[in-house]
N, C-alpha and C positions, 0 to 999 in steps of 0.2 A: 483593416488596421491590425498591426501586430498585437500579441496578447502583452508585451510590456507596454505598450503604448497605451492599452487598455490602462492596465496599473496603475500606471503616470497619473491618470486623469480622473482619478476614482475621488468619490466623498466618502468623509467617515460617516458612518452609519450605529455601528456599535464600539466601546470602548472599553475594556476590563483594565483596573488597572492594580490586581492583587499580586501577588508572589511572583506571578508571570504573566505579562504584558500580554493581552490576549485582544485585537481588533475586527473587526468586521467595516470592509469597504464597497462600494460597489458604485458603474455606472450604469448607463442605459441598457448594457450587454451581459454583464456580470456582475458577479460578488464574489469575493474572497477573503481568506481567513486568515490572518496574519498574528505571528508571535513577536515579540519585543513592542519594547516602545514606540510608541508613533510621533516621534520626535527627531529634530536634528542630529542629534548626539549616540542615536542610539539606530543599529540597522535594524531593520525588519527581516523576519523570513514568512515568506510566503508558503502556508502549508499546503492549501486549495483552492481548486477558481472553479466556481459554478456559471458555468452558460445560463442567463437567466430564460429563454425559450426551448433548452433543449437539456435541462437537470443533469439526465441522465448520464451524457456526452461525458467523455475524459479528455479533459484539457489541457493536462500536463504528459511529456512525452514518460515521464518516468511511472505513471498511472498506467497507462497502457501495456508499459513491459512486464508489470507484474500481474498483470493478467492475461498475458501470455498463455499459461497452461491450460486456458478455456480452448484454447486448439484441439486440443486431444483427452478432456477432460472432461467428465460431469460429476462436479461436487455435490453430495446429498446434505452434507453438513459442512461448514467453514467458521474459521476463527479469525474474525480480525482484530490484530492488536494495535491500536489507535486509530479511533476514530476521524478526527480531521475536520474535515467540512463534508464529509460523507459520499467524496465520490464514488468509492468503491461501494457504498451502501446504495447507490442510487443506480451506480450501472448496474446493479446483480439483480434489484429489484427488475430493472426494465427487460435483462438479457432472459430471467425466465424464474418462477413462482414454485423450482421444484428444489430450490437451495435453499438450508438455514442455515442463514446467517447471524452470527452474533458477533458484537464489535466490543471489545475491552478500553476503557478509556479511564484513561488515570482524574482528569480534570472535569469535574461537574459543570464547569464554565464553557468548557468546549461543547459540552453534552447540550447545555441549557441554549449555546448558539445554534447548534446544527438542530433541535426542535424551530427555535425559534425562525433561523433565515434560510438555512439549507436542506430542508424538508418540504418543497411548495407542493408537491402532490400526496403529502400525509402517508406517504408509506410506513407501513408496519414494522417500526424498525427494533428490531432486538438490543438493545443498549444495557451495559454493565459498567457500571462505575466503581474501579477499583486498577489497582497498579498490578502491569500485564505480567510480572515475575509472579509476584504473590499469588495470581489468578491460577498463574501454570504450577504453581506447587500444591493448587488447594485444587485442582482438576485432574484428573485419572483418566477419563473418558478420552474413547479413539475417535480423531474428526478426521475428515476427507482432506481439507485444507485448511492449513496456518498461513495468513498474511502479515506480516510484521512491518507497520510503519509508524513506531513511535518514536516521537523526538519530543524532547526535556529539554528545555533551551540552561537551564544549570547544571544539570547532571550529565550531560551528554557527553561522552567520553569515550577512548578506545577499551579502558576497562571495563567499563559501564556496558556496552558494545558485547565485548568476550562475553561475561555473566549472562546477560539477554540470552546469546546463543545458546550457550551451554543451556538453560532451561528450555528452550524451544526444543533443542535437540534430544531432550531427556526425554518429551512427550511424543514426540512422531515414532509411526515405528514403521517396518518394510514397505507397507502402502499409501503411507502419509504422503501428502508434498505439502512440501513449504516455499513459500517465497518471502524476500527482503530485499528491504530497500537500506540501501544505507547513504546519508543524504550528503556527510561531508568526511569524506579518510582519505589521507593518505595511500599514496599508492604501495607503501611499504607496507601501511596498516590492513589494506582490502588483502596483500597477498598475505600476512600472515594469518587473517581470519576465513579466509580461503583454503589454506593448511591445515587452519582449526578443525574445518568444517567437512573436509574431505575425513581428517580421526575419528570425529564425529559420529558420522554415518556412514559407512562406509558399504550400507545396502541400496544409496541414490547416486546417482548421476547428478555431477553440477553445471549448471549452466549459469554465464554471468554477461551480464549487458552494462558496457558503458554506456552513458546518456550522452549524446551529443549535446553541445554546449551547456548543459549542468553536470555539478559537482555528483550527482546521484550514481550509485551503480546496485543495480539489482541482481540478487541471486537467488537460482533456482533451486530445490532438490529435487530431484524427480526422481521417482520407483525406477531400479532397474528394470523390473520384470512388464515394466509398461510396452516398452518397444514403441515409441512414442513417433518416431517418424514412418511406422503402418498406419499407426494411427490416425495421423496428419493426410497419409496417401486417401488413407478409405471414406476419411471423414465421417466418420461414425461414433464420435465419443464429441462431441460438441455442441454445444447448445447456440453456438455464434452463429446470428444470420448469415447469410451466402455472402452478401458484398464485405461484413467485416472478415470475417473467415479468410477472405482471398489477401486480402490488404495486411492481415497482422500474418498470413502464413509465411510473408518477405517480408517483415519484422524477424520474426525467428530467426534466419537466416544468419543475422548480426550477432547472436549469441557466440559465445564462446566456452567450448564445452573444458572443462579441470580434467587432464589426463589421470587415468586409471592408477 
């Protein structure tokens, strides 16, 4: 059965209904985390879907592309900026115990759900509650990787958006990378923040993935000085088991690298 079909047929489970509409549903298969209202009147967006026998699994295709860079990569420290239903916490725990991970998360309710429903193997999870601008201008410290997938269902915006970057880009430096998700822009919008981001930094390589049949597009920065398709040939900078390794290495592929 497809994963919308899944969706369709889900029961409510949990229910927040403060500032921002915050749900937990799930069936025999999954759970997921959904923002807005759970009402006629009002759409839902889907943040996450956890595979209930298999946690760790990425279920969304746009999860998958931003962790791309585990090709040619091994992160000793990583920044995630929102947390979600904690996929990205769950695959990195499972992919390998030599990453620290910390997740930045604006919403104590999000927090309080992903202990409660999205955590079933009690992993060790580094959690900070506090808003991921603020986080990046009261942080100094060099991390390996920046993950950026936070969505404000009132504040969410193309300027809101610029701002975001601009702080992300203030903290990485030559050997940083970053990745982002950016869940709904204009195609006018992605290429001017695409333009941004190339001023930016102008010591990474960008690579950007449309999502097939979502709104999503993810952008990379990569280290020049990686040389990143050696990388990829010798497979020696990766922590991915052999069968994912092969499968996201024709993932890659679909990127689209921002000329020089």
């Amino acid at each position: 059965m497809q994963l919308a079909k899944h969706v369709a047929q889900g029961k409510l489970t949990y229910l927040s209904q403060d500032k921002e509409a915050i749900s937990v549903n799930e069936n025999e298969h999954y759970r997921w985390l959904a923002f807005g209202c759970s009402n006629e009147h009002s759409e839902q967006v889907i943040q996450s879907v956890m595979l209930k026998r298999k946690p760790w699994k990425l279920t969304l295709p746009h999860q998958t592309a931003m962790m791309l860079p585990l090709l040619f990569f091994k992160p000793n420290s990583m920044i995630e900026l929102g947390l979600g239903g904690g996929n990205i916490q769950r695959f990195i725990h499972h992919i390998s115990n030599n990453i620290n991970l910390q997740s930045i998360e604006h919403s104590n309710t999000v927090i309080d759900c992903f202990n409660q429903y999205f955590n079933p193997q009690n992993n060790q999870a580094n959690l900070v509650y506090n808003d991921s601008k603020k986080w990046l201008q009261e942080n100094t410290r060099d991390y390996d990787w920046y993950v950026c997938d936070v969505y404000q269902q009132e504040i969410q915006s193309y300027n809101n958006t610029v701002d975001q970057l601009e702080h992300l880009t203030a903290n990485i430096t030559p050997n940083t990378c970053l990745s982002i998700n950016l869940p709904d822009a204009t195609d006018y919008e992605v290429n001017l923040l695409l333009t941004l981001l190339k001023e930016l930094s102008s010591d990474h390589e960008i690579i950007y993935f449309h999502i097939p049949n979502y709104l999503n597009i993810v952008i990379h920065l990569i280290p020049k000085q990686w040389h990143i398709y050696k990388r990829i040939k010798r497979n020696n900078h990766s922590y991915l088991p052999k069968n994912i390794f092969s499968r996201w290495k024709k993932f890659w592929r679909h990127g689209k690298k921002l000329p020089d």
